[in-house]
C-alpha positions as CSV (number, residue, x, y, z in Angstrom):
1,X,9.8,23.0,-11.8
2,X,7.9,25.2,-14.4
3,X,9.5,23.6,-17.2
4,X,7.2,22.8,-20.7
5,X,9.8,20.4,-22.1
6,X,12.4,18.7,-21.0
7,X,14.8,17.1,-23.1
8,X,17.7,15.7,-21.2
9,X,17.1,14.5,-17.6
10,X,20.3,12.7,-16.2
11,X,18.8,10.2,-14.1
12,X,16.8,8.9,-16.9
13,X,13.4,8.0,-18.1
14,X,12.3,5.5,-16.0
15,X,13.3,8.3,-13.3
16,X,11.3,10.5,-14.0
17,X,7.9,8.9,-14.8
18,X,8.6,6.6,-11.0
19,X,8.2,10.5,-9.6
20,X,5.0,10.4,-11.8
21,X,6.5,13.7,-13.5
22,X,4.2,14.5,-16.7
23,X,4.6,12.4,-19.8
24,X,3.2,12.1,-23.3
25,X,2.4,9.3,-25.4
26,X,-0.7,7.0,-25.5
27,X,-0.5,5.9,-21.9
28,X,-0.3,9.1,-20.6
29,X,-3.9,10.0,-20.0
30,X,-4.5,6.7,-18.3
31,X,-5.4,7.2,-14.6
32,X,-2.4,6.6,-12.8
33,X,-1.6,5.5,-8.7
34,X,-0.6,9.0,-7.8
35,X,-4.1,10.8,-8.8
36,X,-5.4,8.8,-6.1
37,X,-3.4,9.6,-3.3
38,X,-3.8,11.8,-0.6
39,X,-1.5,12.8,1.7
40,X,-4.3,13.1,4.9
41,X,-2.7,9.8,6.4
42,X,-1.6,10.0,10.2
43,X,1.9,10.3,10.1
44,X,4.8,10.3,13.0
45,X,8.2,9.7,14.2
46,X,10.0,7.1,15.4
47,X,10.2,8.3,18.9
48,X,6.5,9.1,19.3
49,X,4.3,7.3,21.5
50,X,1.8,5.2,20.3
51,X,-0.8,6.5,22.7
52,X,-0.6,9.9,21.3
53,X,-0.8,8.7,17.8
54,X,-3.5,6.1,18.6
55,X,-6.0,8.6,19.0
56,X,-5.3,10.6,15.9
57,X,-5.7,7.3,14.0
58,X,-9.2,6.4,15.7
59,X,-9.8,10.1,13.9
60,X,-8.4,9.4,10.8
61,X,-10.0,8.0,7.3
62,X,-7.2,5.3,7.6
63,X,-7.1,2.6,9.7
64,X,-3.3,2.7,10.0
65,X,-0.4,5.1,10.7
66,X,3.0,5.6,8.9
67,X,6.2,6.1,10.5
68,X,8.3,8.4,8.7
69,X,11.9,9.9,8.8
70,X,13.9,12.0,7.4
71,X,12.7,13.8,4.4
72,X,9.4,11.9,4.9
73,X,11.0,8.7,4.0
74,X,8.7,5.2,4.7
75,X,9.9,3.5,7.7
76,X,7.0,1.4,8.6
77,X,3.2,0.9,9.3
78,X,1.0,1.3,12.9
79,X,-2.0,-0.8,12.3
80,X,-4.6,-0.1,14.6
81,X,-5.1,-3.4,16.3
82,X,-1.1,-3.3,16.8
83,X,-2.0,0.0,19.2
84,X,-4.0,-2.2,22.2
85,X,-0.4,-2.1,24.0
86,X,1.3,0.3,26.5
87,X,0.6,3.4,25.2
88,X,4.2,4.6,26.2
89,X,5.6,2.6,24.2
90,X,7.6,3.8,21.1
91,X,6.0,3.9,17.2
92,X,9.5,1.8,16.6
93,X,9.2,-0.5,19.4
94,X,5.6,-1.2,17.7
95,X,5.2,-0.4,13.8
96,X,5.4,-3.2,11.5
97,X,9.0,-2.5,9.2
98,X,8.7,-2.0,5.6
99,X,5.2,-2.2,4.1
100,X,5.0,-2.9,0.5
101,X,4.3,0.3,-1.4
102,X,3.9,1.6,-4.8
103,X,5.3,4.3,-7.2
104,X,3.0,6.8,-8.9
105,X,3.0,6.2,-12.3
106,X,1.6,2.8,-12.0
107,X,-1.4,2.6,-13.8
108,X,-4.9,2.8,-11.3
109,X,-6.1,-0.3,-12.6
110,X,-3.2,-2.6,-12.3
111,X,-2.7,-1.4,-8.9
112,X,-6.5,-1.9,-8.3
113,X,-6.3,-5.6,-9.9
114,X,-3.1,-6.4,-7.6
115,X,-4.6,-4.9,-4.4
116,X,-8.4,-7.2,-5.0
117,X,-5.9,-10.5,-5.6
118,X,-4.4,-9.8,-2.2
119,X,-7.8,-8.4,-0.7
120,X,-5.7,-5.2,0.3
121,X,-7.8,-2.0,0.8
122,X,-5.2,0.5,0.2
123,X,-1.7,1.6,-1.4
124,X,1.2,3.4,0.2
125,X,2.7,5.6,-2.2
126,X,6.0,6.7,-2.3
127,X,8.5,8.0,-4.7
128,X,11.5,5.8,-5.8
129,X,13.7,7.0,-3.2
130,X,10.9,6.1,-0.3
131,X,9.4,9.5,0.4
132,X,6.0,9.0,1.1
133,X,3.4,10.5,-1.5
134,X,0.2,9.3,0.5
135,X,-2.6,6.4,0.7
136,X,-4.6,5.3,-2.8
137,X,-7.9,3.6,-1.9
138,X,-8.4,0.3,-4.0
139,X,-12.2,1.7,-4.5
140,X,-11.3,4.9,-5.9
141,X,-8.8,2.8,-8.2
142,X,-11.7,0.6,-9.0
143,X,-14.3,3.1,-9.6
144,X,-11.6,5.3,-11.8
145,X,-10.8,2.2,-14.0
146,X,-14.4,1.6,-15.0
């Protein structure tokens, strides 16, 4: 918002660093979640087919899909081995609900530690309110935590 300081935010601290708005302090050079993510993730409706977004995500760096909404929010995941199907079909009829996700002021290496316990390759970003952000790669997290 072009502000240099900002001294009273109503919804509160915790707020504002979950949106990974700029801090100070001694943790605030640490690599964090959201200076990983990009936003080049195949994204679609509800209502699209999954035939049609099937081939973008053959094309895509990702081997997955996310469904959004309204004002980008999260609604679920399109794996690619959930597309061998009728490619008519609906990206709700298919898309697996709710995938875990992460806010970006986690730190890169504690989301790079939780993803290699789990043997997940990536992280879904999203702000507190479930817009999406993008997708983190658990080896840029690694490589950025040393």
């Amino acid at each position: 918002m072009g502000f240099e300081q900002v001294y009273d935010y109503h919804a509160g601290k915790l707020d504002w660093i979950a949106h990974g708005d700029p801090v100070e302090g001694e943790q605030a050079t640490e690599p964090k979640l959201g200076d990983f993510a990009s936003d080049s993730v195949v994204t679609c409706g509800l209502d699209d087919q999954v035939g049609r977004v099937g081939a973008r995500i053959e094309e895509s760096a990702f081997p997955f899909g996310l469904v959004i909404g309204e004002g980008r929010v999260l609604l679920g995941r399109l794996r690619s081995s959930m597309l061998d199907c009728d490619p008519r079909l609906s990206a709700e009829e298919v898309m697996e609900p709710g995938p875990k996700t992460f806010r970006p002021h986690k730190s890169a290496a504690g989301v790079a530690a939780e993803l290699g316990k789990r043997d997940l390759r990536w992280a879904i970003v999203t702000t507190p309110e479930g817009e999406l952000i993008g997708v983190a790669a658990r080896t840029d997290l690694e490589a950025a935590s040393g």
